[in-house]
C-alpha positions in Angstrom: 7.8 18.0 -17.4 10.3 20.7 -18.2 9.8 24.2 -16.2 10.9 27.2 -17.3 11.6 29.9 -15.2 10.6 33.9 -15.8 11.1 36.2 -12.7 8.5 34.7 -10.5 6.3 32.6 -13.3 6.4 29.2 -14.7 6.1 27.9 -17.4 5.6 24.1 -18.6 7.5 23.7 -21.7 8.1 19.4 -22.2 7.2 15.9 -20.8 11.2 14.7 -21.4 13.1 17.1 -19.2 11.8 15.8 -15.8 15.6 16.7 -14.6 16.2 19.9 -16.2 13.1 21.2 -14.3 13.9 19.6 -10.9 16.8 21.4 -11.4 14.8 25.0 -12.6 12.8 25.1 -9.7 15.1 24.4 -7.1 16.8 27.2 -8.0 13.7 29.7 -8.0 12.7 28.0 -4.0 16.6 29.4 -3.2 15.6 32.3 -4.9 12.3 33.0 -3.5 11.4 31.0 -0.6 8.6 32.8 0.5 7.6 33.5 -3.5 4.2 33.5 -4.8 4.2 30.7 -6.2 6.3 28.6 -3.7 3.5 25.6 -3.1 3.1 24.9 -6.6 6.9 25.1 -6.7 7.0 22.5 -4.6 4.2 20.5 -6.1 5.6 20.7 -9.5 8.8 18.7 -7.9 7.0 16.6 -6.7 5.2 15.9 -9.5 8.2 15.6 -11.5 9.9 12.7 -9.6 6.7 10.9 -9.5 6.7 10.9 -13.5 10.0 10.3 -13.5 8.9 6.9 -11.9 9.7 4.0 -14.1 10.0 0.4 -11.9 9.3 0.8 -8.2 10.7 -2.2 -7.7 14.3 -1.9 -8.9 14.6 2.6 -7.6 12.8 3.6 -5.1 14.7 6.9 -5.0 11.9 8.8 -7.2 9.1 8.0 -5.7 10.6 8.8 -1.6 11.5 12.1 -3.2 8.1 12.9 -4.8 6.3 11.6 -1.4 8.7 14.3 0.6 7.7 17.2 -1.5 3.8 16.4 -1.3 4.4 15.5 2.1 5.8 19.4 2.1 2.5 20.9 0.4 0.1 19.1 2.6 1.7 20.1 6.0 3.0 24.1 4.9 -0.1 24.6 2.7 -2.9 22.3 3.6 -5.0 25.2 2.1 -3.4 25.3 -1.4 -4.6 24.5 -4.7 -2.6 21.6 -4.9 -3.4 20.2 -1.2 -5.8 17.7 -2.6 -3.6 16.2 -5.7 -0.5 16.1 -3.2 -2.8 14.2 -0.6 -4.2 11.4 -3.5 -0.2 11.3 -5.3 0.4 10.6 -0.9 -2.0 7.9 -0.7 -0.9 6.2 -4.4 2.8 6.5 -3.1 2.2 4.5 0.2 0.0 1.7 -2.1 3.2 1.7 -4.0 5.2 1.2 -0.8 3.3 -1.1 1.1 3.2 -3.1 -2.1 6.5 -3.5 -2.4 7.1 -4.4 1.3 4.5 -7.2 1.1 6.4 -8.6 -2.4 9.4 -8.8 -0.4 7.7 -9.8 2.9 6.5 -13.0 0.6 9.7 -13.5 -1.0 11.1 -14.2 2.6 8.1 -16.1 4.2 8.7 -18.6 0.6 12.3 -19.2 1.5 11.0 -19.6 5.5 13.0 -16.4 6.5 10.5 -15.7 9.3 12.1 -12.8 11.3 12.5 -10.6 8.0 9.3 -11.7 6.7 7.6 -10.5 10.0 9.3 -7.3 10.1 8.6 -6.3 6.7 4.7 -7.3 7.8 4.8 -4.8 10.6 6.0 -2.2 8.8 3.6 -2.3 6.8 0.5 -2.1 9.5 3.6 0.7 11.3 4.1 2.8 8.5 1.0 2.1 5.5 -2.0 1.7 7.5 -4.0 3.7 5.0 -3.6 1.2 2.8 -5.2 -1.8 0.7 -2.6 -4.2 1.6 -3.0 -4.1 5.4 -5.5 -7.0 5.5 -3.4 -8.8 3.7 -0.5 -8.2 6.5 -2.1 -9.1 9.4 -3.1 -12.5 7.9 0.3 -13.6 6.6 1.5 -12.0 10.6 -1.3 -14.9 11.2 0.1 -17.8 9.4 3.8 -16.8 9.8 3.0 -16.9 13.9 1.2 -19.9 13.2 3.7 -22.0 12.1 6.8 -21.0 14.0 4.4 -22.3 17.4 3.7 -18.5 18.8 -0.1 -19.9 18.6 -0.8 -16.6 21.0 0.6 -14.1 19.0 -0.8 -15.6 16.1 -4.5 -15.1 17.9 -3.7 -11.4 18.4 -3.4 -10.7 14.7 -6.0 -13.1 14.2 -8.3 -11.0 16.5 -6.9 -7.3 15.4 -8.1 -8.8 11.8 -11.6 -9.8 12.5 -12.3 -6.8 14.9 -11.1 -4.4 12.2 -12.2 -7.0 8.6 -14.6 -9.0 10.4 -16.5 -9.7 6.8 -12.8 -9.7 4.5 -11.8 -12.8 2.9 -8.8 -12.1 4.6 -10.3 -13.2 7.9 -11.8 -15.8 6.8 -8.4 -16.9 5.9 -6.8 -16.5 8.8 -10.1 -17.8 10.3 -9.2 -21.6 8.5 -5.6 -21.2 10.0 -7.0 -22.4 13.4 -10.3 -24.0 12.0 -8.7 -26.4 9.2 -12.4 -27.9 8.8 -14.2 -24.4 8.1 -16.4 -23.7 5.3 -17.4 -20.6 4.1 -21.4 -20.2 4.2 -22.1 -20.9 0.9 -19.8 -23.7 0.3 -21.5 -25.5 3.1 -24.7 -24.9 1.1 -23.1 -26.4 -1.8 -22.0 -29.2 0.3 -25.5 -29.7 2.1 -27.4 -29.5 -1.1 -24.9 -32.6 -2.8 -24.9 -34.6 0.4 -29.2 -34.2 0.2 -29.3 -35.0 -3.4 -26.6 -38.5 -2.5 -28.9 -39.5 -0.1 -31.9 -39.0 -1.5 -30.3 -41.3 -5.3 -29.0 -43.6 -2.5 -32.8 -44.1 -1.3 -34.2 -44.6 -4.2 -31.5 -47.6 -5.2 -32.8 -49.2 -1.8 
């Protein structure tokens, strides 16, 4: 969005001009820091680096910016009218974080790189805890721990995953890790009612 500036008001004029308006309303925060309109000041930077968001995964730069300046309006004015928009762009910027952490985590757990791969999984349950891809985490910190013989440490993350997921396929994941012969309840049923219906064709070829 482009902002145009006219004494204390604003005024969204484009989509394109995500710089220009950056720009604009820095100006009017050096201007008037204690303005008006100086949370939706901030929120409208905010806003603007997170559409200027194009590939998380090559710049990051836009979407740490955006996260500061929401992080701004919902610790200065919790009480705003854009408290709860800055809170849910917060929440969809650490998904977007944690995500990328976890591609990179992967990256380095596939070429057997297990101290980066482990840190990357920690800062993940450290820093994005709010977020869909802790379960995820602790079981790779579960089969990473697993395989480099730290069988303990392994059963910590094991353990933080079922007291916290107890019923996520996750767990039942990390669950198979140390039980290579377990079978999820309803496979078992699958695998009870074939071995009933073998035994009872094998009866009647006796």
């Amino acid at each position: 969005i482009g902002v145009r500036l006219v004494g204390s008001e604003m005024c969204i004029r484009d989509r394109d001009y995500y710089g220009d308006a950056i720009y604009e309303i820095e100006r009017y925060i050096t201007k008037y820091p204690d303005g008006e309109y100086i949370a939706y000041a901030y929120y409208l930077i905010g806003l603007s680096y997170y559409e200027s968001i194009v590939d998380e995964k090559k710049d990051i730069n836009p979407i740490l910016k955006s996260k500061k300046y929401f992080d701004y309006i919902k610790v200065n004015h919790p009480e705003s009218d854009f408290a709860i928009d800055a809170n849910y762009k917060i929440l969809l910027i650490e998904n977007l974080l944690a995500s990328k952490e976890l591609y990179i985590a992967r990256y380095y757990l596939q070429k057997e790189k297990w101290i980066p791969a482990i840190n990357r999984l920690k800062t993940i349950l450290e820093v994005y805890d709010d977020t869909i891809y802790v379960e995820e985490a602790i079981h790779r910190l579960v089969e990473v721990y697993y395989k480099i013989g730290l069988e303990e440490e392994s059963k910590k993350y094991a353990k933080l995953l079922g007291y916290n997921y107890l019923s996520s396929a996750w767990y039942e994941e990390s669950y198979k890790v140390f039980n290579k012969d377990y079978l999820n309840p309803k496979d078992q049923i699958q695998k009870d009612k074939k071995s009933k219906i073998l035994k009872t064709f094998k009866s009647l070829l006796e």
